[in-house]
C-alpha positions, 0 to 999 in steps of 0.5 A: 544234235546226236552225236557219237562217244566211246565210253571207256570201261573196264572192257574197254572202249564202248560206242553209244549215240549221244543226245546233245541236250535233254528229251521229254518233260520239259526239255528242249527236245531238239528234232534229231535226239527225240528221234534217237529216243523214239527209234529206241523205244520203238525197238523197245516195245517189243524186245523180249526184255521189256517188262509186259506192263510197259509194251502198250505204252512205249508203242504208242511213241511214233518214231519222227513226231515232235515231242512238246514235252507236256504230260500228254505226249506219248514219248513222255509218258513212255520215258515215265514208264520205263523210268518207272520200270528202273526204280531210279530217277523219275524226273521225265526226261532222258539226259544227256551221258555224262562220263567221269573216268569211264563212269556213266552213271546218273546222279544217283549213282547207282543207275546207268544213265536210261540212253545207255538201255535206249542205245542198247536197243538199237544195238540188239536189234541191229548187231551187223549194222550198228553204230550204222542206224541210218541203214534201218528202214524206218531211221526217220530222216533227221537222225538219218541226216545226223549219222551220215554227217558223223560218218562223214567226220 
């Protein structure tokens, strides 16, 4: 299930929108964090810093389709490109933020976790509503649910 975090850093404390349990390749791909990534990726495909190579193909991803995790799916394929895109961990999947002392980077270490860049776009495209998602009209409706929920905690 998404959920809320703050994140602290050197700045401060940082609002994200977590996802409970991988999405992608070979993951579980519960409805609501598909639907976060996807939403994500629909702002994505046309920001203006979003590399020209990647664009078709994070527009193919629909926002509110379940992923099945196989090569095929169009949110696989564009978790790969944008991975691609970072030079950091390939593996098809977007994962859940950990933090360790206000660190959030993956593995490696030397990247930020990809839902940071995903959550960052929904923030770019909606400075005055967000952490509020849900008042985008295209906010499919389980991730809707989800953020009124948490709202309401």
């Amino acid at each position: 299930m998404v959920s809320p975090m703050l994140i602290q850093g050197t700045g401060g404390s940082k609002f994200f929108w977590n996802v409970d349990a991988n999405v992608g390749a070979a993951s579980p791909n519960n409805t609501d964090d598909v639907q976060l990534v996807q939403f994500g990726y629909f702002f994505k495909a046309n920001a203006a810093a979003t590399p020209p190579e990647i664009r078709p193909i994070l527009a193919q991803v629909k926002v509110g389709i379940p992923c099945t995790g196989l090569e095929d799916d169009p949110l696989v394929k564009a978790i790969r490109a944008h991975q691609r895109t970072r030079a950091g961990t390939q593996d098809g999947h977007v994962s859940v933020i950990k933090t360790s002392n206000g660190v959030y980077f993956d593995a490696t270490g030397g990247h930020a976790f990809m839902l940071i860049s995903i959550v960052n776009n929904l923030f770019d495209a909606m400075p005055a509503d967000f952490p509020r998602i849900d008042k985008h009209p295209q906010c499919p409706a389980a991730l809707k649910a989800t953020i009124l929920a948490s709202m309401n905690r």
